[in-house]
C-alpha positions in Angstrom: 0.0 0.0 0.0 0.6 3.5 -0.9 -0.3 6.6 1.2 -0.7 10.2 0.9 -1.2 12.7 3.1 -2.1 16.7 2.7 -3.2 19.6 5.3 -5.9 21.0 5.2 -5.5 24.8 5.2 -6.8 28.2 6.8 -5.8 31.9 5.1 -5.9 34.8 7.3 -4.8 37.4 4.6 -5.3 38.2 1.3 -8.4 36.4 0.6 -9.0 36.6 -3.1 -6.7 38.9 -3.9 -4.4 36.2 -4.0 -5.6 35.5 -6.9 -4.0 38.6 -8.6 -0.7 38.8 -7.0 -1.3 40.0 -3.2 1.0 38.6 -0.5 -1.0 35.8 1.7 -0.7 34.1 5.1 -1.9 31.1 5.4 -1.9 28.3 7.7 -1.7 24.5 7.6 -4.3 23.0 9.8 -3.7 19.9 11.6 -6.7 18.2 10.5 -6.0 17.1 6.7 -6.8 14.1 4.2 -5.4 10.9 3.6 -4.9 9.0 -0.1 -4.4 5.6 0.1 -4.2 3.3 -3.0 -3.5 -0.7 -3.2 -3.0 -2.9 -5.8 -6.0 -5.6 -6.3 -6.9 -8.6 -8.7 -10.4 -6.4 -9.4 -10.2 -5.2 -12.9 -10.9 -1.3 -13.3 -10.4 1.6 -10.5 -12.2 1.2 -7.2 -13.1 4.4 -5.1 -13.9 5.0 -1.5 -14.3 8.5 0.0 -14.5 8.1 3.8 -15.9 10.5 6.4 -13.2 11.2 9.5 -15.1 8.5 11.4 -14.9 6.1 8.5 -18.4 6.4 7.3 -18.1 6.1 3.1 -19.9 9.4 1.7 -19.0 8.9 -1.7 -17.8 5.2 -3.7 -17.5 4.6 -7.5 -15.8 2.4 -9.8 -14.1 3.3 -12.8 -14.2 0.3 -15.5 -11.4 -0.6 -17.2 -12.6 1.7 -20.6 -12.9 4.8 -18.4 -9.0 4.9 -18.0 -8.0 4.5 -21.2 -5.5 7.5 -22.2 -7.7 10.3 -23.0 -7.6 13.8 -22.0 -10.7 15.4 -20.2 -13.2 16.8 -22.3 -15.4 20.4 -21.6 -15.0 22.3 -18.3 -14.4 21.4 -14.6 -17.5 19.3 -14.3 -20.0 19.4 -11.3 -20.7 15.7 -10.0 -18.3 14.6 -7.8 -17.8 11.2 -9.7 -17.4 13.2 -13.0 -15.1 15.6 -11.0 -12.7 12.9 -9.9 -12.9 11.0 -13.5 -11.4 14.3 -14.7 -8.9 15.2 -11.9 -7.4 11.4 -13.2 -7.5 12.3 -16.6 -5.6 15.5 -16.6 -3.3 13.3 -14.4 -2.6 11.6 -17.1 -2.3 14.2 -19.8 0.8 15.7 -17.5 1.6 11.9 -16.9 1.0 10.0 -19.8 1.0 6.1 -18.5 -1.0 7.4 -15.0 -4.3 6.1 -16.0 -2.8 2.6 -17.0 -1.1 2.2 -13.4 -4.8 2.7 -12.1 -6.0 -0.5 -13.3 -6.6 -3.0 -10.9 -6.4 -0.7 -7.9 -8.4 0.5 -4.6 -8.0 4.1 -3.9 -9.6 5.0 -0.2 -9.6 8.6 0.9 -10.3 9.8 4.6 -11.2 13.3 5.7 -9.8 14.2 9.0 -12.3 17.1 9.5 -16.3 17.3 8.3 -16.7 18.5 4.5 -18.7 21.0 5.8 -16.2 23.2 7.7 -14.6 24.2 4.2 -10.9 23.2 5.3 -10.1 22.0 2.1 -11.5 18.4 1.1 -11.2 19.5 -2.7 -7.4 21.3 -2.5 -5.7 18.4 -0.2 -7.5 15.8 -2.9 -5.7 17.5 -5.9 -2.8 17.7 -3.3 -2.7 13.9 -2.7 -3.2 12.8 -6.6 -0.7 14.7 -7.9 2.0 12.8 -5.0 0.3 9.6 -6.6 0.7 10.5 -10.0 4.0 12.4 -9.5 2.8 15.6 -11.4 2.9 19.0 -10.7 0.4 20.0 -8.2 -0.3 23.6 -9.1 -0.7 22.7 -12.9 -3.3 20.0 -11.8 -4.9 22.6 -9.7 -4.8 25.5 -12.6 -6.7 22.7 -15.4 -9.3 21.8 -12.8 -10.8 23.5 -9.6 -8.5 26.8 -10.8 -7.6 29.3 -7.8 -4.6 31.2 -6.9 -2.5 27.4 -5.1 -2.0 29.0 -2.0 -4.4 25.4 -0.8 -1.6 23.5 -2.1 1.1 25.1 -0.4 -0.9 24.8 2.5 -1.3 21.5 2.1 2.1 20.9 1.9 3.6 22.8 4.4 3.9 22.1 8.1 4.0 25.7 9.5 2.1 28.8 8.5 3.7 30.7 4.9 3.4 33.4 3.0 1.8 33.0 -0.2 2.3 34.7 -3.6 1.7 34.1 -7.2 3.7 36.1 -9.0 4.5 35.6 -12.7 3.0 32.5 -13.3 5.7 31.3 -10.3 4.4 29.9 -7.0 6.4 31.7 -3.9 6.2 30.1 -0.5 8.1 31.2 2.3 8.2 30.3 6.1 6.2 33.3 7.2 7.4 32.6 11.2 3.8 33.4 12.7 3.8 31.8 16.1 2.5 34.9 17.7 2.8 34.9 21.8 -1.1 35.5 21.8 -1.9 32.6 19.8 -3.8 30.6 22.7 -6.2 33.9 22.7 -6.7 33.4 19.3 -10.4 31.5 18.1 -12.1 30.4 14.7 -15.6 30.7 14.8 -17.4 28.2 11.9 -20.7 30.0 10.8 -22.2 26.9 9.0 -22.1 29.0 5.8 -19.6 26.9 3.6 -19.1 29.2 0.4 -18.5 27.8 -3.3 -15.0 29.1 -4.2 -15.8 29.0 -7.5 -18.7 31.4 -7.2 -16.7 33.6 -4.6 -13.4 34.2 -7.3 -16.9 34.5 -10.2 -18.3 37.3 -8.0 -14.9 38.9 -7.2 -13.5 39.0 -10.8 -16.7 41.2 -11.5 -15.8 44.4 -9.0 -14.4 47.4 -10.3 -12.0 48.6 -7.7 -8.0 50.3 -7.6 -6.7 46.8 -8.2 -2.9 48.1 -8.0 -3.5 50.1 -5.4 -5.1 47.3 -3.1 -2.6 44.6 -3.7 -0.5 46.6 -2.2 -2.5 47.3 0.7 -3.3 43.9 1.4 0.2 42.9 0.9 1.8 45.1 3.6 -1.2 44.3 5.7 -0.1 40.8 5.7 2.9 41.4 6.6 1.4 43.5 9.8 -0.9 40.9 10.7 2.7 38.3 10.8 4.2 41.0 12.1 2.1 42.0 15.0 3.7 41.4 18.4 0.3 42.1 20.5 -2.8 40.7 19.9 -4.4 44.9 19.8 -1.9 45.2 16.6 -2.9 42.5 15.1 -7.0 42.9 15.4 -6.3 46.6 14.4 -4.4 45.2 11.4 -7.2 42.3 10.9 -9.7 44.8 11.0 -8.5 47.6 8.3 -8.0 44.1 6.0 -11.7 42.9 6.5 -12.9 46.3 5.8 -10.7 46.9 2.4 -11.7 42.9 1.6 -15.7 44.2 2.3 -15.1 46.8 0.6 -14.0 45.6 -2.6 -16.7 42.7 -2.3 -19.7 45.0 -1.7 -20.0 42.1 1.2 -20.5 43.7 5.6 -17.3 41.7 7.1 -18.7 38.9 9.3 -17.5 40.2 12.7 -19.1 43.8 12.2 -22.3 41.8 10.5 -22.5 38.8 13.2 -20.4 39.8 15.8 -20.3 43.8 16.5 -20.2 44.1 20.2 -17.2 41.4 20.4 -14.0 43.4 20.6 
């Protein structure tokens, strides 16, 4: 047997203006997913998705025809078996052979934290089948789910980074955020999972200083890192909600939710 394993990830800066440049921090959670994948005498691809308490919540098998070498047809689908058949296929476009090694296998993913909670079940996925298909994990990520790949580096990091596209060039760097405050620090999870798709559709519509706010949000990043008291760092968190809100026509979720909680 064969395993895989990916965090799952958390940004605290830069949230979509990632996508264009802007310097990110973002954290590796401790919670991740796990790729497994054995060789059997089935014919074909077998698929198991398992919940973190080893509940299955998705299962498929791909027949023996449905790996043949071909590359994947149309647009990032929707259905999650029609997502994963093309996840595998543009494995094997950057791969060539990949699909043929799948044959006769069991491939048995486990979550380590609820789908719901939006850590990353789709990122740490693409993380996991590019180790098994040794491809590049940010091309995979760029010819399916799309996104800036700070999720990736997230994934496979094991302390918090800085994040920047720049040029077409992944940059990851050991941002050294392990703050003095940090047991003071809490995530709240609003049950309000977003589509990311949606989010970076919506974004990609504003009209705003683009220039002039990745540079904002990049030396607010560095504040937030920065920040040696937990005051400085809300005061920095706080100007970077309001210019994210701002951009996104959206009320930031502590001011909206959360106003009298300082």
């Amino acid at each position: 047997m064969k395993q895989y394993y990916s965090h799952g990830k958390l940004l605290l800066s830069g949230e979509y203006l990632v996508l264009d440049g802007a310097l990110a921090l973002a954290l590796p959670t401790r919670y991740g997913q796990w790729l497994r994948v054995e060789k059997t005498e089935a014919p074909g691809l077998q698929w198991h998705s398992l919940l973190p308490d080893g509940t299955p919540w998705f299962e498929t098998r791909f027949h023996p025809a449905e790996l043949e070498p071909a590359s994947p047809e149309g647009t990032f689908p929707g259905g999650t078996r029609e997502r994963l058949l093309h996840l595998l296929k543009t494995c094997e476009d950057l791969k060539p052979g990949f699909l043929a090694s799948c044959r006769n296998t069991t491939a048995e993913t486990q979550l380590e934290f609820p789908r719901e909670w939006g850590l990353g079940s789709s990122s740490t996925l693409v993380s996991n089948l590019a180790a098994w298909a040794g491809v590049d994990p940010y091309a995979l990520l760029q010819r399916s789910l799309g996104g800036s790949g700070y999720d990736i580096a997230a994934a496979r990091s094991d302390s918090p980074i800085f994040y920047q596209w720049a040029d077409g060039v992944p940059r990851v760097e050991d941002a050294g955020f392990k703050p003095a405050f940090a047991g003071s620090l809490f995530f709240v999870y609003l049950n309000r999972k977003q589509d990311s798709r949606q989010g970076i559709s919506h974004y990609r519509k504003r009209h705003f200083d683009r220039a002039g706010a990745l540079r904002r949000v990049s030396d607010l990043t560095r504040e937030i890192a920065a920040a040696g008291e937990i005051d400085a760092f809300r005061e920095a968190l706080d100007a970077h909600e309001a210019l994210v809100g701002s951009i996104l026509g959206l009320t930031p979720v502590r001011e909206g939710l959360f106003p009298d909680y300082p």
